[in-house]
N, C-alpha and C positions, 0 to 999 in steps of 0.2 A: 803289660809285659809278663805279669805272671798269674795272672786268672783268666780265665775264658769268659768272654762277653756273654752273657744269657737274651735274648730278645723276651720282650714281653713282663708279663706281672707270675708270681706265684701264685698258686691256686690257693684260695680262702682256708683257712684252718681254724679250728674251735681252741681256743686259749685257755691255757689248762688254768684252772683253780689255784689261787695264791692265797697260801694265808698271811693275816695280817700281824707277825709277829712282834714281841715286847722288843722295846728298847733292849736290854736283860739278855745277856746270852746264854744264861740257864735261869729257868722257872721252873717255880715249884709251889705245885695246887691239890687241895684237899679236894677230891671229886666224888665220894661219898664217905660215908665212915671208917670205911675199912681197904678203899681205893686211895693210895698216893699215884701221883703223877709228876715225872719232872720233863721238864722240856729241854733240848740240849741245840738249840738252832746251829751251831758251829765247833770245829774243834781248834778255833783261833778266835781272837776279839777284834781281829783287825791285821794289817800290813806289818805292823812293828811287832806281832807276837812270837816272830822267831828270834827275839833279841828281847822282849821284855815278858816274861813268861809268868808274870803274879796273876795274871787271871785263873790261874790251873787252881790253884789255892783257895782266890776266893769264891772260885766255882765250887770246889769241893767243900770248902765251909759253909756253904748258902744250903747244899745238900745235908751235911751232916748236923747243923741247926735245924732245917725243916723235918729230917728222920727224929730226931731227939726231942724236938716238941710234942710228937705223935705220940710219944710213950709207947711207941709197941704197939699200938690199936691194927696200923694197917696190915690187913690178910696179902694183899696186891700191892706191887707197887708198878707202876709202868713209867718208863721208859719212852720218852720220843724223840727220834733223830730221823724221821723222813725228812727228806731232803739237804741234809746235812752233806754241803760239800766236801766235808774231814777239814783239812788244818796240818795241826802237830799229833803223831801219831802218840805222843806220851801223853794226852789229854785224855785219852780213853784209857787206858794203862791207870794213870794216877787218880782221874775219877770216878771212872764208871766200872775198874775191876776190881784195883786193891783192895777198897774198900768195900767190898762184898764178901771178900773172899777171909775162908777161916783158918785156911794153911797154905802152905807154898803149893801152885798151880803149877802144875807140867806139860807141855803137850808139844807136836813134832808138826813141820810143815815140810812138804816136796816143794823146790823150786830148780826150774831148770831156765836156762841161760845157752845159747850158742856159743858153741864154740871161736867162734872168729871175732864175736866180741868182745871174749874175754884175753884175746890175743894182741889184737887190736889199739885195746886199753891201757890208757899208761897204768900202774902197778898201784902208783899213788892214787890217783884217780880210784880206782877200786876201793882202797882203803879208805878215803873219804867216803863215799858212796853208801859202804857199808859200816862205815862209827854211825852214821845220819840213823840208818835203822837198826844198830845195835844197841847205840842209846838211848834212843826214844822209845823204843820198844820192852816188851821182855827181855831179860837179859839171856843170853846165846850159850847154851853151859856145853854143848856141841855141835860140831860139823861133820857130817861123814857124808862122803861122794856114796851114791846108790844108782843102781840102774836106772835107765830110759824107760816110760813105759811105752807101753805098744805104741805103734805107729814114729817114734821117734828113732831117728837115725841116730846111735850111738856113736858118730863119725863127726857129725855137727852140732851134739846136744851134749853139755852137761851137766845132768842133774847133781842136787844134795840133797838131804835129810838134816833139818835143820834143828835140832831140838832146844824150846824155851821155859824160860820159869820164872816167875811172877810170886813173889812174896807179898804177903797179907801186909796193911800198911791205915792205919790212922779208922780203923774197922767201924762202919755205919749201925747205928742202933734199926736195925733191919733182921728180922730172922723169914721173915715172906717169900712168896712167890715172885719171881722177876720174870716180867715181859718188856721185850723191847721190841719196838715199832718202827719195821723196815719198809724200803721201795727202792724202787728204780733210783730217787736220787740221792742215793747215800754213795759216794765215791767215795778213793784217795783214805784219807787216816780214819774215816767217817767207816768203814769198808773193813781196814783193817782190824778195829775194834768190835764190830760184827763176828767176823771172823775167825778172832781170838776165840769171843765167846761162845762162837758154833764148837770150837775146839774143845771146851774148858767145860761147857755145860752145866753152866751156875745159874742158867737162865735162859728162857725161852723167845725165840725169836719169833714174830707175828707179819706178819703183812706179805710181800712179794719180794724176789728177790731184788740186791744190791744191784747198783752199777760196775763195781769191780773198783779193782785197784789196788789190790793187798802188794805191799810192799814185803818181800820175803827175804835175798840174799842181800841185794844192794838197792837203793833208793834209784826213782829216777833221774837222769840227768837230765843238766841243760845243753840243749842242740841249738848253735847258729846255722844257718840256711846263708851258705857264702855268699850270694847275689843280691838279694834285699838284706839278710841284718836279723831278716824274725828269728827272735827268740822263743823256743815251748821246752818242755820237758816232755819228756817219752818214755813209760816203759822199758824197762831191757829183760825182765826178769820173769818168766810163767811161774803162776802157783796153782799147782790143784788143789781143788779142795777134798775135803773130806769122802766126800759121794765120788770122788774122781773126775767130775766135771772141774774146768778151765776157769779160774777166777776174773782172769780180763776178759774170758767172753762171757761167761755165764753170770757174775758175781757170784756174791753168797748169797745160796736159797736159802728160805724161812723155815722153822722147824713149824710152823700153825701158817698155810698158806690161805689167807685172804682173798676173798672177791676184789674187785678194784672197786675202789673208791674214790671218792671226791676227798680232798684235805680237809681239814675246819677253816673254816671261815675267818676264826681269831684264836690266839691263846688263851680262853678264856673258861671259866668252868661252865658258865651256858653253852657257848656251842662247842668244847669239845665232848658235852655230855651228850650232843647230838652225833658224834663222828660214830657211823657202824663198828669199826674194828674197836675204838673205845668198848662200844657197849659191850660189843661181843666177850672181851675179856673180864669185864663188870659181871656180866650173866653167866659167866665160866667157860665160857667155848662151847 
């Protein structure tokens, strides 16, 4: 009743490379003397994380035990979140930025919205929407309505200028270089945390770009589909980015664009002492 019948098989395709990740939803490995590495598979531990939020804690304790063991040795520390489908957008906020950062961060996001669904919308509804990413995120110290850019009808579009700010919080024994390690499958809060950091520039992004999904004035909603019942959430919200390209189409690009690659094989320090983009940031770029 609501899909089209297809005749026949799908054509053969090559299966992309999986790694075979820890138990452990952050890991953290010595990969040479002066190389850390942490691994960030997810920015949730599971189903129940938007109601039981202690992983946030001892994710960032597992970090800040492994940085304070180092003594300061490490020159590098890298960062990996390929394929990270995001989560809770405050996982990246309370792990991976506060603690790097050595004063209050600031920086401004353009997010435009149409106009007929901001009409549309119940008032509450909006308000809900937008605590989801006012809290989980940097906190919002302004809003100011700013013009369409080209090509947008000022008739159907309204943009904002949304300015955040991120205060320094539970600070990592780290004074290094930061690389993080991006691709195609970093969505959703995975995305938004990128994003941040393209903004903030505490650290350098590596690989290719994100899948998108920065969440900027209000969170996505959930949509029923009146005749079946499916439920999804959707978008409502465009973000540009920095470069002025389109976040849900383009994602975030890399500041050190990478050849493509195969993943690693395992979390492990044999093979990801094998992974190219590894090496490349080991050997300096």
């Amino acid at each position: 009743a609501f899909v089209p019948k297809i005749e026949g098989y799908p054509a053969p395709r090559k299966e992309p490379v999986h790694t075979v990740e820890p138990k452990a939803n952050c890991t953290c490995l010595e990969l040479t003397e002066d190389v850390g590495y942490v691994r960030i598979k997810a920015c949730m531990s599971g189903p129940l994380s938007y109601l039981f939020r202690g992983f946030i804690k001892k994710d960032r304790n597992k970090i800040s035990t492994f940085l304070k063991r180092s003594d300061g040795k490490y020159s590098k520390l890298i960062i990996d979140i390929r394929n990270n489908g995001g989560g809770l957008p405050q996982y990246g906020y309370d792990v991976l930025i506060s603690p790097f950062l050595d004063g209050p961060a600031t920086y401004s996001q353009v997010v435009g919205l149409k106009k007929k669904y901001l009409a549309d919308t119940d008032e509450s509804v909006l308000q809900c929407l937008r605590k989801d990413v006012s809290t989980q995120k940097a906190h919002v110290i302004r809003i100011t309505e700013t013009r369409p850019p080209e090509g947008f009808d000022p008739n159907q579009w309204t943009f904002y200028e949304l300015t955040r700010k991120i205060e320094p919080r539970n600070r990592y024994d780290f004074k290094g270089d930061i690389y993080i390690l991006i691709n195609g499958g970093c969505f959703s809060a995975a995305d938004d945390y990128v994003n941040a950091v393209k903004r903030i520039g505490f650290a350098k992004l590596a690989g290719r770009s994100t899948g998108g999904g920065v969440a900027g004035y209000v969170g996505p909603p959930f949509i029923t589909l009146p005749a079946s019942g499916m439920v999804f959430r959707v978008e409502t919200d465009l973000v540009i980015n920095p470069d002025g390209s389109y976040n849900e189409i383009s994602g975030t690009p890399p500041d050190i664009e990478l050849p493509k690659a195969d993943l690693p094989a395992s979390i492990t320090k044999q093979d990801l002492l094998k992974d190219p983009w590894i090496n490349k940031i080991i050997a300096g770029l």
